[in-house]
N, C-alpha and C positions, 0 to 999 in steps of 0.2 A: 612878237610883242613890240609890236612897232607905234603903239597912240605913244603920244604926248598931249600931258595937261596945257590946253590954253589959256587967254580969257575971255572965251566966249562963251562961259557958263551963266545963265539966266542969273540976272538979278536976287529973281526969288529964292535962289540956292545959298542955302549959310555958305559961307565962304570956311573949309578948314584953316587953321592957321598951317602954314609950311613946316616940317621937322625941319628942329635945329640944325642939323646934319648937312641937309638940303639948300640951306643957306649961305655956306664956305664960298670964299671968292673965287677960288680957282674951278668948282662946280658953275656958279653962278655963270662965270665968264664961258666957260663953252658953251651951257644952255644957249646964252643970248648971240653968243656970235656964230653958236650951231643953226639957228634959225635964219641968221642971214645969208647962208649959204645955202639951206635948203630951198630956202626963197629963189635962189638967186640960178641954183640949179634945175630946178622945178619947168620951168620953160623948155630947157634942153631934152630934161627929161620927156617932155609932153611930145614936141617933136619926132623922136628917136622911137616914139610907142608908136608899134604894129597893130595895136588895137585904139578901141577910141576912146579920147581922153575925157570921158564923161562922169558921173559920181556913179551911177550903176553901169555896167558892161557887161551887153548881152552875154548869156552861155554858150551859142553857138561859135563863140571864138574861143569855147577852152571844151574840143571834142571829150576830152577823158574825163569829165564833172561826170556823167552818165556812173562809173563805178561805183560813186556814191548815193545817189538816188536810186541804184539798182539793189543796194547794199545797206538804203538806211534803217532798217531792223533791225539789223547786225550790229548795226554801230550804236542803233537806242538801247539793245542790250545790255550791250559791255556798259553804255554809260551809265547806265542802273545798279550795275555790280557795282562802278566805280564810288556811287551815291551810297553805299553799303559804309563808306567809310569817311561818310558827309564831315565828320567832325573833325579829321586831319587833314581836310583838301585847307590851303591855303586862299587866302584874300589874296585879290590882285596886286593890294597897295604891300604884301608882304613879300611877294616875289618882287615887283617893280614899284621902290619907294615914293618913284617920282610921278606915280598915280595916284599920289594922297587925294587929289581933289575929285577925282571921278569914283574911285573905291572907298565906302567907309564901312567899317566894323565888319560882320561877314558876309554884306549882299553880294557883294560881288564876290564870288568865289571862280580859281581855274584851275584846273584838271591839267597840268601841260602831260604832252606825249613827243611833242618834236622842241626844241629849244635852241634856235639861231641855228637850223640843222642839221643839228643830232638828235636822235631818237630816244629819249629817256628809256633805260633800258627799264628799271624797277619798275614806271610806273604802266608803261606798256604789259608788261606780267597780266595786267589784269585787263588790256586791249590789244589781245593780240590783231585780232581779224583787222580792227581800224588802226592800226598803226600798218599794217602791212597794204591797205589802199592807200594811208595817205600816201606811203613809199611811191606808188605812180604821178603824182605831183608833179609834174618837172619844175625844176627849184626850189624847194620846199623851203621856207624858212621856220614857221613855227606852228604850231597845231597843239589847242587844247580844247577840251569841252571847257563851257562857258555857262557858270550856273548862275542866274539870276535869281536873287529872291523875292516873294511877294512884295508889289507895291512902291519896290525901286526905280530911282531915275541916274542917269547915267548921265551928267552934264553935257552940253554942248564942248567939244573937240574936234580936233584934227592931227593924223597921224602925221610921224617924223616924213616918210620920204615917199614920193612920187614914184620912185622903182620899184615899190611893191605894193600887189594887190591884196584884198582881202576877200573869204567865200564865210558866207554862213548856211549851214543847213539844219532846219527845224529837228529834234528829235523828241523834248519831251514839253508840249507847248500846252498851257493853260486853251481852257474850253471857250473860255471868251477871249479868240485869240486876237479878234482887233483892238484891242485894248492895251497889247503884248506887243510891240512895234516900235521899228528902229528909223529915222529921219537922216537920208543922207541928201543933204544939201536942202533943195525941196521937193526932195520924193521920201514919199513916206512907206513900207511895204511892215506889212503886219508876219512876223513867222508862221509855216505849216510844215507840218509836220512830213516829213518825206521833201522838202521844197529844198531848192537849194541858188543861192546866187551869189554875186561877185560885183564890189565896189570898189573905188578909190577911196580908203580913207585920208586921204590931206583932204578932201571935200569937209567941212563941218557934217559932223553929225552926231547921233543922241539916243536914246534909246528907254524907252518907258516898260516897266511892268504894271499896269494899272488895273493888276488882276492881285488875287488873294492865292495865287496858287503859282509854284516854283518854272522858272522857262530854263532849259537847258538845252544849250545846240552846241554842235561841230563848229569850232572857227577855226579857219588854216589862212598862212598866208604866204604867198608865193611869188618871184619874181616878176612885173610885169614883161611881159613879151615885145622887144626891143630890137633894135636893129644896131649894129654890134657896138660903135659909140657908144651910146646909152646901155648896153650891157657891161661895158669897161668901164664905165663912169657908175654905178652902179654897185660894182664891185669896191672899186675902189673904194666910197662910201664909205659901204659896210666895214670895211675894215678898218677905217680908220673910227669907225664906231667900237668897232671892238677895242679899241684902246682907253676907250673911255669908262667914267663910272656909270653910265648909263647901259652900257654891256655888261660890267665886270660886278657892280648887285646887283640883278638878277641871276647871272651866271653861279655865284654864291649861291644866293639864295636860294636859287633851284635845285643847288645841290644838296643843302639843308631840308628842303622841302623833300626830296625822294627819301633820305634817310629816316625820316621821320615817319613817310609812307611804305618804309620796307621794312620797320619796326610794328609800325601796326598791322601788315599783313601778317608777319609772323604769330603775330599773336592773336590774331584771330586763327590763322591754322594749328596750334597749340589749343586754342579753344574748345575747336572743332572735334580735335586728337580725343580730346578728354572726354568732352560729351560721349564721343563715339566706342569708349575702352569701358568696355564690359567691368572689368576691373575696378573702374571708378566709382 
């Protein structure tokens, strides 16, 4: 969960007002002086990358993507069981607040499975098989299905930091899928189903549903591959991100989010129990 809201959202985009929360001087003051560092780091980072610093980045520099594309049935699957329980998957802006302006109401909904690392245990239950590829990731930072709804636009952004990359792979894509398409920088790649690639998000980019029908894919994001400065500088980072509110709601929140999805599995296998008991 690595985007942050910029201002690089279209004109034509209502602007949301910020939560009140969102506005506390001591939040305020990291955001703005977070940015000057990532700015400032961003160079170093570019440098220190083994691969090339472009807004997409070919597959052939990440051998192990193939598990996925060999395996994405498996993983359109489980995502479908996971749509079973469409009405307590969480909005983006309710896991991470500081997405008000890209997430509104429930278009954007996410599925997490991995969170800064760790594997959501609950909500894996219902992924196993895709939770056990992403585990070959080397670096894994976060992994969820990413449910779009009809006719949604996803402002213009760019992600926190240059150490990590980002992969999307098609699973369940509306039929008129050039219409369904994400703009990183100025390339524009429509989703397919089974397809899978890998960008820079600190690139601007955006993302349209200009179809009538729901787009749901695998987003993972991983370490970019570095040479060992930029791996050290990278860490460190993160960690001191960890210290922040920008780690620590989410971190919350995702906790509140599983709970709430190990309540509703319950009770649909309570359900199930009943339908099933001759007795009843």
């Amino acid at each position: 969960m690595t985007d942050a809201e910029t201002d690089t959202a279209p004109a034509a985009d209502a602007r949301p007002e910020k939560p009140a929360h969102l506005k506390k001087g001591r939040r305020a003051w990291v955001k703005r002086n977070g940015k000057k560092l990532v700015r400032k780091i961003a160079g170093y980072q570019a440098a220190q990358s083994i691969v090339p610093d472009t807004p997409k980045i070919d597959n052939a520099h990440f051998p192990w993507l193939h598990i996925f594309t060999d395996n994405w049935e498996t993983i359109r699957d489980e995502a479908k069981a996971v749509l079973a329980f469409r009405d307590d998957i969480p909005a983006f802006h309710e896991l991470s607040p500081d997405q008000y302006r890209l997430s509104q109401a429930k278009n954007w909904k996410t599925f997490i499975l991995y969170g800064f690392g760790q594997r959501m245990e609950t909500n894996t239950k219902l992924t196993p098989k895709t939770a056990d590829l992403l585990a070959n990731v080397p670096n894994l930072q976060t992994a969820m299905f990413s449910i779009l709804a009809p006719g949604y636009h996803i402002p213009a952004h760019k992600g926190v930091t240059k150490g990590i990359l980002r992969s999307h792979i098609g699973l369940i894509i509306p039929k008129d899928r050039e219409k369904c398409r994400i703009r990183v920088d100025d390339t524009i790649t429509a989703w397919k189903e089974g397809e899978i690639f890998v960008f820079d998000d600190t690139y601007e980019h955006e993302v349209w549903n200009d179809t009538d029908e729901e787009r749901v894919i695998l987003l993972f994001d991983f370490d970019r591959p570095m040479k060992f400065g930029g791996r050290l500088l990278n860490k460190t980072f993160l960690q001191i991100m960890k210290l922040t509110a920008f780690y620590q709601d989410p971190k919350k929140n995702l906790q509140s989010a599983e709970d709430r999805m190990e309540a509703a599995i319950r009770q649909a296998d309570a359900n199930m129990e009943a339908m099933s008991d001759p007795a009843g």
